[in-house]
N, CA, C and O of each residue as an XYZ file, in Angstrom:
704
protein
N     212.007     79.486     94.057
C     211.064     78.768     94.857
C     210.738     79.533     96.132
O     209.653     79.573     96.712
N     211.903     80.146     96.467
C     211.370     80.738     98.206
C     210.594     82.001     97.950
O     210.067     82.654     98.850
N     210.550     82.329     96.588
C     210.061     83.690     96.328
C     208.673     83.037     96.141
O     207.740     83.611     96.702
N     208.421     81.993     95.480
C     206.844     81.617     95.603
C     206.214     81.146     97.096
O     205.049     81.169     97.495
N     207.349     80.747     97.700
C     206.702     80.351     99.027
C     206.295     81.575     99.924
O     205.433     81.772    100.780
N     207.445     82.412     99.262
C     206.593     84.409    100.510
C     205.641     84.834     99.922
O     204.899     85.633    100.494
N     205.345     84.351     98.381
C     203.969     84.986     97.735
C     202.385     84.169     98.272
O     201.237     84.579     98.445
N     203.018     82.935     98.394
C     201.793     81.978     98.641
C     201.276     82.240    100.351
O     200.163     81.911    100.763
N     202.389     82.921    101.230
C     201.917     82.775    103.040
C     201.510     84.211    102.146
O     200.429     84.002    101.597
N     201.946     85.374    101.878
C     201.250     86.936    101.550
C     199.877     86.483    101.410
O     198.977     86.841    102.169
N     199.684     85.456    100.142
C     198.167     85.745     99.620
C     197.287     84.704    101.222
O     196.146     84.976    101.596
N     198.036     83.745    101.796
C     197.181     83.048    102.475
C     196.961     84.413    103.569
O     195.770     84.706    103.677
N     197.636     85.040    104.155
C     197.785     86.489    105.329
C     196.530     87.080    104.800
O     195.543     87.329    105.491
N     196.671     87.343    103.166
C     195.436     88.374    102.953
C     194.270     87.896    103.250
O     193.431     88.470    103.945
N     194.141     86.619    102.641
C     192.599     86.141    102.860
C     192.281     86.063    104.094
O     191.318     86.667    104.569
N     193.300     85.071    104.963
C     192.666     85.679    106.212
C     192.334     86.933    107.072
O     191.419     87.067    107.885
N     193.293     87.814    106.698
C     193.234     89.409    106.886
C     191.483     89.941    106.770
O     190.667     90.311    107.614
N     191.436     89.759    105.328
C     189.832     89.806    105.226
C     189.042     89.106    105.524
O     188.036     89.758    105.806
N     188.853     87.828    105.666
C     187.872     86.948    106.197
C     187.844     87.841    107.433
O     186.808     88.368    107.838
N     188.671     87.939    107.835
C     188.340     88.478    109.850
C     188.166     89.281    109.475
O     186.977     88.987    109.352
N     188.235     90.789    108.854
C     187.898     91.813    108.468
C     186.190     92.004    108.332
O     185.490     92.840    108.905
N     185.847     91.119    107.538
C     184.465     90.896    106.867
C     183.892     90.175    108.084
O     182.773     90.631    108.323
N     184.256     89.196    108.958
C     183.023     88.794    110.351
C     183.307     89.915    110.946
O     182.366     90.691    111.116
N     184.361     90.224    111.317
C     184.180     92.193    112.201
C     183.192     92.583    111.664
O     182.176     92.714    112.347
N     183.176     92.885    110.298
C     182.012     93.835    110.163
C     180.567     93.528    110.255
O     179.686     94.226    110.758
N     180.432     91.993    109.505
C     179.499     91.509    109.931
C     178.984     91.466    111.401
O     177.807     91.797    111.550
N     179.458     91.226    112.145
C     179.072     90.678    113.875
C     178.871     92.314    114.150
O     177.769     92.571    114.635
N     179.838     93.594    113.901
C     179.129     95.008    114.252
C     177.621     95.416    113.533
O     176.726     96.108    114.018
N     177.673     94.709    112.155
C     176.459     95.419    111.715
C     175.038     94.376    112.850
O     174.047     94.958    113.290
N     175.193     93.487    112.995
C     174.253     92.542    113.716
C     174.055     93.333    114.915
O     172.956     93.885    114.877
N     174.908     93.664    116.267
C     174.840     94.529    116.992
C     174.085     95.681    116.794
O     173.256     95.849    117.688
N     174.090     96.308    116.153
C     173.509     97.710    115.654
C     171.653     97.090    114.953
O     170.756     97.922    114.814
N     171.474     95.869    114.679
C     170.446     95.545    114.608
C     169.606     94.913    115.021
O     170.398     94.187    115.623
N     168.301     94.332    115.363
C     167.302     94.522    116.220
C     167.573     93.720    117.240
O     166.658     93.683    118.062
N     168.645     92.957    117.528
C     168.626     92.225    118.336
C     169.637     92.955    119.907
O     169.955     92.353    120.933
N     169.900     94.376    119.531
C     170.437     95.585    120.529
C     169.485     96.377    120.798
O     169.361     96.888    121.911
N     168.534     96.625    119.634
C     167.463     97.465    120.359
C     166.712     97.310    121.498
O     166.434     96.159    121.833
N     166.354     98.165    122.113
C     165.360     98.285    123.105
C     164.309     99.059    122.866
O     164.148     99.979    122.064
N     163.454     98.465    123.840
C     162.058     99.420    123.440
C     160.885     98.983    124.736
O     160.950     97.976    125.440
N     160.150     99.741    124.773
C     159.308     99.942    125.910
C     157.746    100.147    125.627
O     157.473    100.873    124.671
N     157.015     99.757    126.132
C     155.275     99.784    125.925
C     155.154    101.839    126.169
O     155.584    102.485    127.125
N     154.427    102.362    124.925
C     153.669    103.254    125.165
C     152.417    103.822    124.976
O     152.087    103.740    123.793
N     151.541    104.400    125.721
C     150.313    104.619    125.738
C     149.636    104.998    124.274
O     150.229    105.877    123.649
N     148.750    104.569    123.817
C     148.065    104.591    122.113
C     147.869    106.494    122.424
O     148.530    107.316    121.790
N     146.720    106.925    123.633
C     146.789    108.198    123.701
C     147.034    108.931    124.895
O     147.106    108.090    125.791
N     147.199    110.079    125.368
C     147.407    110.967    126.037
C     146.047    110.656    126.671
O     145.197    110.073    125.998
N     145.725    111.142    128.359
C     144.857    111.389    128.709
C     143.581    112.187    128.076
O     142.377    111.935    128.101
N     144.348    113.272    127.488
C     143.861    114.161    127.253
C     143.215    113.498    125.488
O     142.210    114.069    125.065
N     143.728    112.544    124.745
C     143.270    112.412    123.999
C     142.105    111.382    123.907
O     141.182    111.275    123.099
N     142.462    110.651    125.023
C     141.738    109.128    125.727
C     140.039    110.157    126.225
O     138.982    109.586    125.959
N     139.980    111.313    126.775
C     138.603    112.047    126.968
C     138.063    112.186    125.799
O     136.882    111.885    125.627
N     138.625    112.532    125.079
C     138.462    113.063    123.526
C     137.341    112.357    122.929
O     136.185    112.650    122.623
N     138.419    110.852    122.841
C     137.933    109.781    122.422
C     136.398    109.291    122.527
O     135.687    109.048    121.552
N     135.926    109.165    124.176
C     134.966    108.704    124.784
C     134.405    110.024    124.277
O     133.394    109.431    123.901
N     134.140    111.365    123.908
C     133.184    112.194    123.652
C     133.054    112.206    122.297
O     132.196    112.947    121.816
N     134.016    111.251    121.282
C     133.906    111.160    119.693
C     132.705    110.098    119.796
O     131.615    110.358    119.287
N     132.981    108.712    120.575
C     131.961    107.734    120.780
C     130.769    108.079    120.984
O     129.711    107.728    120.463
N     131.099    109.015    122.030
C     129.500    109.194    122.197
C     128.629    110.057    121.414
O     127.419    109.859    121.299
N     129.432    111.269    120.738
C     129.069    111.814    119.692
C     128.593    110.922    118.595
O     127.522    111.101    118.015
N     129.268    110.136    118.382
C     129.027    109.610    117.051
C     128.720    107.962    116.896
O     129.326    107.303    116.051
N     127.786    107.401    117.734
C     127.569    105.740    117.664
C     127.488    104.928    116.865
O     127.679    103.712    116.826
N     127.056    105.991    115.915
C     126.749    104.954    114.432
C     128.120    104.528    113.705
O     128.132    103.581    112.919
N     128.928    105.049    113.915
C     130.297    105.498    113.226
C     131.303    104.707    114.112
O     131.058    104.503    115.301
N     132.484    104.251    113.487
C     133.471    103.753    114.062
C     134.578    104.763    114.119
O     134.803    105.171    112.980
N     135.436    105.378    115.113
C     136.334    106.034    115.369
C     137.839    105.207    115.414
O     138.015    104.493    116.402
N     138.760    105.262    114.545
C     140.257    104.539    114.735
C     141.300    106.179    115.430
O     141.634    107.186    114.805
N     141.461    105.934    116.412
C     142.433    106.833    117.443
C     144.178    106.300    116.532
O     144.416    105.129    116.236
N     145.149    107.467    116.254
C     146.299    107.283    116.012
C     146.335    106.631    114.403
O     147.259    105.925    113.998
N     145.540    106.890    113.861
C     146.408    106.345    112.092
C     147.104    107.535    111.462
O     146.913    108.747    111.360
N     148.239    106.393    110.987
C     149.203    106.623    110.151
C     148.734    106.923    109.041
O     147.936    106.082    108.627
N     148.917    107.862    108.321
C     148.857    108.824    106.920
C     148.625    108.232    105.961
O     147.706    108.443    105.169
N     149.512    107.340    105.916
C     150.223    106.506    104.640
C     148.826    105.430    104.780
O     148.889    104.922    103.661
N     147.928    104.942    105.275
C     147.316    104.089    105.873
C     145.556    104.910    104.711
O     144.490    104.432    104.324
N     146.306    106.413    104.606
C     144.803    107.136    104.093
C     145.397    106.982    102.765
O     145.066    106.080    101.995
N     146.302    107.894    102.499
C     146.752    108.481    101.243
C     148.164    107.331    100.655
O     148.989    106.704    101.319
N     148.025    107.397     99.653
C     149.415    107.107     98.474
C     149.507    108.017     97.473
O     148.652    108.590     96.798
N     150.718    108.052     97.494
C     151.399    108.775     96.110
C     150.812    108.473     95.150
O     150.486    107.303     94.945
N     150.465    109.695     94.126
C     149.618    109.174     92.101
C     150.893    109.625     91.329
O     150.947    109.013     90.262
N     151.792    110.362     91.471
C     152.631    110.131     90.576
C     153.470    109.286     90.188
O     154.246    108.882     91.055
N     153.611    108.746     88.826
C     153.991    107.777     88.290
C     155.696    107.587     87.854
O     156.205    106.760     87.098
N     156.364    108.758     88.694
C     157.690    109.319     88.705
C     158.335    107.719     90.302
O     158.256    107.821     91.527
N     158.620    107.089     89.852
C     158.739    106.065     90.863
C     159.617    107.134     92.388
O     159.031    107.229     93.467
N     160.664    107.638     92.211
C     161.644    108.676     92.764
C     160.445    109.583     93.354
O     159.950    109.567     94.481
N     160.168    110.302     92.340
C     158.960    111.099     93.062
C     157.543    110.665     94.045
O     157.091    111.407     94.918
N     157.081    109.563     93.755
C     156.139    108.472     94.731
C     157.259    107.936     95.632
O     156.497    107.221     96.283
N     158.391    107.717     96.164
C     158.766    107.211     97.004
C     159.443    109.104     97.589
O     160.201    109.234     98.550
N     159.348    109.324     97.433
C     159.519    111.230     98.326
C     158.390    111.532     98.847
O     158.326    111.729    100.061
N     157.133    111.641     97.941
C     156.025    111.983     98.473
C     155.505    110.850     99.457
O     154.846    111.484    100.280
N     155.455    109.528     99.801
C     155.660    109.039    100.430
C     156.501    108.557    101.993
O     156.137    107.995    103.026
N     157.518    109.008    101.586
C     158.471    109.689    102.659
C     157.896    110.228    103.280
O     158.078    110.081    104.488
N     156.865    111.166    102.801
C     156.760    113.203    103.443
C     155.416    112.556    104.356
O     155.164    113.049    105.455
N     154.779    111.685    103.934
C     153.708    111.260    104.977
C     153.859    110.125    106.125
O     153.011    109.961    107.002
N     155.061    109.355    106.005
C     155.183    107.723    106.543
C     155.050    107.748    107.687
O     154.662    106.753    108.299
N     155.418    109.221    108.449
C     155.935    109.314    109.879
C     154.788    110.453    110.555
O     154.991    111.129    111.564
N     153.743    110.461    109.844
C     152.698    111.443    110.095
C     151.651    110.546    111.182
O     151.873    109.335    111.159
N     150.529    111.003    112.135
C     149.813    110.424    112.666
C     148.646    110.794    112.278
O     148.825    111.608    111.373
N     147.585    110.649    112.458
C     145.916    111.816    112.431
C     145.293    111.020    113.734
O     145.327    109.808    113.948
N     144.831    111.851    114.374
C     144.734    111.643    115.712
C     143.204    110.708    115.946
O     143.031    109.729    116.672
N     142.264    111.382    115.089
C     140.716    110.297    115.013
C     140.576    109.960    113.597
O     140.992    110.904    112.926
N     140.172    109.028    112.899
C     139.667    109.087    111.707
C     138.503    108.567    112.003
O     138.413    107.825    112.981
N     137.320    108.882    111.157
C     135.677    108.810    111.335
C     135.205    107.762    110.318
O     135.185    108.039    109.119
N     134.906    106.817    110.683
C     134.586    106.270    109.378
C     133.011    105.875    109.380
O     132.515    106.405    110.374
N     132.273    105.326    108.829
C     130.823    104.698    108.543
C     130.897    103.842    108.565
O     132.088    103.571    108.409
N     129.859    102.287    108.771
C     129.526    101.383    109.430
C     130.209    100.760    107.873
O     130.550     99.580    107.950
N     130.373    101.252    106.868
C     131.230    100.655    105.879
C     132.655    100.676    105.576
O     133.212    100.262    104.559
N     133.261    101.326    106.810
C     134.563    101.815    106.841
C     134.893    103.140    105.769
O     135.927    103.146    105.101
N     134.550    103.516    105.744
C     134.813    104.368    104.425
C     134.889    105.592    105.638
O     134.513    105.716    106.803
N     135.784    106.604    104.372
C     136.438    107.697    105.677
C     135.192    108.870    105.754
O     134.655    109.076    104.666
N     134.866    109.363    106.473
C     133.877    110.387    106.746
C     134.492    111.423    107.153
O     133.915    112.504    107.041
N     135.858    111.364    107.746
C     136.209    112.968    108.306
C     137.557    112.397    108.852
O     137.809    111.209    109.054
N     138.186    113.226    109.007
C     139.504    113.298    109.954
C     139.421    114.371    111.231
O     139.215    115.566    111.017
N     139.576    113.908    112.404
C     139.563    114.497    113.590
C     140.853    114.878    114.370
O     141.662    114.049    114.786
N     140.988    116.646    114.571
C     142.409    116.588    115.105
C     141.647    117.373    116.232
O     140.618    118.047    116.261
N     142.758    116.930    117.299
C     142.377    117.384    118.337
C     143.775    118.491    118.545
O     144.904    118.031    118.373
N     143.552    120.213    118.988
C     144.490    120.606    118.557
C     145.306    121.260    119.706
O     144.598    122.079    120.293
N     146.533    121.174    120.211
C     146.548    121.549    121.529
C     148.121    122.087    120.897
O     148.634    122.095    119.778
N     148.606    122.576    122.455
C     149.820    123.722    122.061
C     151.273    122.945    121.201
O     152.237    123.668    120.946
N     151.297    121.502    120.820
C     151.873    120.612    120.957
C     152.153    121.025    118.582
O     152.976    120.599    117.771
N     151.047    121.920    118.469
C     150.259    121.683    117.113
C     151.165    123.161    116.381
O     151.457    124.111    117.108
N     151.523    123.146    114.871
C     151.825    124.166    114.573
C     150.867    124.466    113.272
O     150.604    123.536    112.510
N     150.283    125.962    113.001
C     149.129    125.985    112.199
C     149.592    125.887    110.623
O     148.863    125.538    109.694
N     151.341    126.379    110.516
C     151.706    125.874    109.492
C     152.142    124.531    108.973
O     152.744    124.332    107.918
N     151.790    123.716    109.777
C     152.524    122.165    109.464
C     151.028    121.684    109.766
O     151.055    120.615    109.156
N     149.995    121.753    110.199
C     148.713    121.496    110.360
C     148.101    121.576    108.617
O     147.638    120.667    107.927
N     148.324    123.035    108.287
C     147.946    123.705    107.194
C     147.935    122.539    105.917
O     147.107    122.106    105.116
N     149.519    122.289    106.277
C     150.002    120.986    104.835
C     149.014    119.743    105.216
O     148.433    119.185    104.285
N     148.889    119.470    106.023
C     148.471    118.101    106.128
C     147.275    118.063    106.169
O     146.697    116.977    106.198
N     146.541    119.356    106.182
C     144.918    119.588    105.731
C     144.872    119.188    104.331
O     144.112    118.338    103.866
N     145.812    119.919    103.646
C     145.396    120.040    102.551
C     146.238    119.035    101.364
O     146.091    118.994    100.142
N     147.096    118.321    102.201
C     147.238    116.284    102.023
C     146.292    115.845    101.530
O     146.085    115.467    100.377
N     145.076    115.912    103.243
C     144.545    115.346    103.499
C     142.824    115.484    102.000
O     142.076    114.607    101.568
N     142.922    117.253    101.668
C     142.168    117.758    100.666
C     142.121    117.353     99.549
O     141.110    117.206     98.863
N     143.269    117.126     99.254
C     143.557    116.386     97.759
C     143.258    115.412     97.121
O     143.486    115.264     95.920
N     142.499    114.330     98.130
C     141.890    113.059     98.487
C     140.407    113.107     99.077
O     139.772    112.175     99.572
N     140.080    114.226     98.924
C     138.847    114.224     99.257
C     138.349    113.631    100.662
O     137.366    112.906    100.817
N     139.495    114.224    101.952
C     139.216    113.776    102.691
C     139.128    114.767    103.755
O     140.199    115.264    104.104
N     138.233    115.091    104.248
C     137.747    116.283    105.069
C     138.529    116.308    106.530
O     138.437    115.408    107.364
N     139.276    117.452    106.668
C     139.594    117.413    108.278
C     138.776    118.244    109.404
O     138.517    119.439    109.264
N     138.495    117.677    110.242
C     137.881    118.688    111.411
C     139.014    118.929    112.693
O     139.739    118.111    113.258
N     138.867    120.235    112.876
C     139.492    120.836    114.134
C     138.939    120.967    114.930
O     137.870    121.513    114.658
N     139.149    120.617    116.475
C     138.410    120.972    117.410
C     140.030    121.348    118.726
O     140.986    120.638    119.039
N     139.730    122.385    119.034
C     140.738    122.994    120.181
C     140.589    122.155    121.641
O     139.470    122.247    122.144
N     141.445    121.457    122.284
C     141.762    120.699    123.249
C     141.276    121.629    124.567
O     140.430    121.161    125.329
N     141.854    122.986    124.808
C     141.053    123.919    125.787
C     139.675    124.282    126.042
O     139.209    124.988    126.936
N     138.971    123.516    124.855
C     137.709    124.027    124.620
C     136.970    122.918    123.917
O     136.365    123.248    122.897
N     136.917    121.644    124.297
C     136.262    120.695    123.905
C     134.378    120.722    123.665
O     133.489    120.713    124.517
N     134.311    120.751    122.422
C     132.593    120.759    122.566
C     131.918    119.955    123.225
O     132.415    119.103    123.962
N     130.352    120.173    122.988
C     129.600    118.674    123.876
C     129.398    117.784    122.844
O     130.037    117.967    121.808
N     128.909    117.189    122.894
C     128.352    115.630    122.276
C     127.335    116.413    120.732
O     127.476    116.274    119.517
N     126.816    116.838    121.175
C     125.755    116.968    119.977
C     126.559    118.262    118.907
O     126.338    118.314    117.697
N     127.506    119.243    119.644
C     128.331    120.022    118.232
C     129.667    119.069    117.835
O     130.496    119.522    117.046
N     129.799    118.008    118.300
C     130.967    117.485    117.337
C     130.161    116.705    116.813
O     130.359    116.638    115.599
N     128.860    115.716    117.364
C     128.044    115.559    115.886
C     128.247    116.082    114.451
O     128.652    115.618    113.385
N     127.722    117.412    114.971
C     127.032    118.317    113.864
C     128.421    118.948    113.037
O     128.387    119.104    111.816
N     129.313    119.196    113.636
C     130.625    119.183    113.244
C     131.333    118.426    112.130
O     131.850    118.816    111.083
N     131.163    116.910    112.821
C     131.642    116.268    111.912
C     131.003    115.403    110.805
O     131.557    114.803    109.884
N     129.812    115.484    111.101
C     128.557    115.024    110.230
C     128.448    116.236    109.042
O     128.460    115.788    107.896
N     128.353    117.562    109.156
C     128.484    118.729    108.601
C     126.113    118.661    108.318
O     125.309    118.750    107.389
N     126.096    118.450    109.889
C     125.015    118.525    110.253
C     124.467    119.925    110.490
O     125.151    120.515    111.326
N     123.228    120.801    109.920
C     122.953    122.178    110.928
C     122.984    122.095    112.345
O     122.126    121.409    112.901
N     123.822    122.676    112.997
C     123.391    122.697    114.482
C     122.122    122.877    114.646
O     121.522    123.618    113.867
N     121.405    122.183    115.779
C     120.330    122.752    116.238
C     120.212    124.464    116.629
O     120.801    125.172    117.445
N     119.376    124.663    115.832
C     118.658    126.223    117.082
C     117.976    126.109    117.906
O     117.063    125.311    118.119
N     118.486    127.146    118.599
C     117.769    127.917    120.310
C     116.617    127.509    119.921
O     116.399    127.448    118.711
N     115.623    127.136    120.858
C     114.444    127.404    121.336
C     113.950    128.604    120.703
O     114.288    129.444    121.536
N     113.428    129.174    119.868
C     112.958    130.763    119.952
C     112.134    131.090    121.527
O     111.645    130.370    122.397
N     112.274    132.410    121.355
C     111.627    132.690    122.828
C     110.478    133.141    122.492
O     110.147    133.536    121.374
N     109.521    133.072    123.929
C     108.179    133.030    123.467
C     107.777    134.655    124.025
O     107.960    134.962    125.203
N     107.270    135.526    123.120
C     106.960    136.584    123.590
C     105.522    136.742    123.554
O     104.846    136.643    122.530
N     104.901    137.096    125.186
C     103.197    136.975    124.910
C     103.049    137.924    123.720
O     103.934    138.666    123.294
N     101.835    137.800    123.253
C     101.161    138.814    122.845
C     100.605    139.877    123.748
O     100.309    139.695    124.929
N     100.450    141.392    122.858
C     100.099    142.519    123.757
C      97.805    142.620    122.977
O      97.216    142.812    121.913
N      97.532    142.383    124.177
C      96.075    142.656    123.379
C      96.398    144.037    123.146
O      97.219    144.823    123.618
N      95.277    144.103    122.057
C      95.174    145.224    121.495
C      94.296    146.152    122.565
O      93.302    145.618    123.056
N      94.511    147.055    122.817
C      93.329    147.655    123.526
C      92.276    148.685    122.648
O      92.721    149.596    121.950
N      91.221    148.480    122.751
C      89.729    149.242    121.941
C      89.383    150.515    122.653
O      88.422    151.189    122.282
């Protein structure tokens, strides 16, 4: 009998052992989740992208400009490899595109990067050609060297620029 009575406090020790074991872990994993986080308001763009902006508008009125979309927001994975669509997916989730261009029907017309020292031409390169695969056109324009209003038109419209004026050269009379 006393040998069942040290087996019966053992097994009651264990369970409680683990019960408290298991709210420890529980009450740490809660800590570690959103109710420890912190977080702080930050600006949609950079100054420098906020000018940008107002010269995409005015470039382009007819057109609606979305500043800051997410990748994943353009493109999804087509392979039917579930493993492989959730990788290729991965590889875009955390991507931004700085303007997207769309038409008074939403539909995408262009992608706008604005490209400053912040930019690498090989990690640019991939996400052009992401962006290619989908039939979705990117335009570059260099942050040091912002065009005017009427070449990011023509830019991103894939409008002819206007030509110069030709110049006017009199005529020479002939002399008799």
């Amino acid at each position: 009998m006393r040998k069942e009575a040290a087996m019966n406090i053992i097994l009651v020790v264990l369970v409680i052992a683990v019960v408290l074991i298991g709210l420890t872990f529980v009450k740490a994993k809660q800590g570690k989740g959103s109710d420890s986080a912190k977080y702080k308001r930050r600006p949609l763009m950079t100054d420098n992208e906020l000018e940008f902006f107002g010269r995409l508008v005015a470039a382009l009125p007819d057109h609606y400009i979305f500043p800051q979309v997410s990748m994943g927001a353009l493109l999804e994975p087509i392979s039917t490899d579930k493993k492989k669509a959730f990788g290729d997916r991965n590889r875009i989730a955390q991507k931004r595109i700085d303007y997207v261009v769309c038409n008074k029907r939403c539909e995408v017309v262009a992608v706008v990067e604005l490209d400053d020292r912040t930019h690498s031409r090989a990690k640019d390169k991939v996400r052009d050609e992401m962006l290619e695969q989908a039939a979705i056109r990117t335009v570059r324009f260099q942050s040091r060297q912002k065009p005017a209003a009427e070449v990011i038109r023509a830019t991103v419209l894939q409008i002819a620029a206007p030509a110069p004026a030709p110049s006017v050269v009199p005529a020479v009379a002939a002399q008799a």
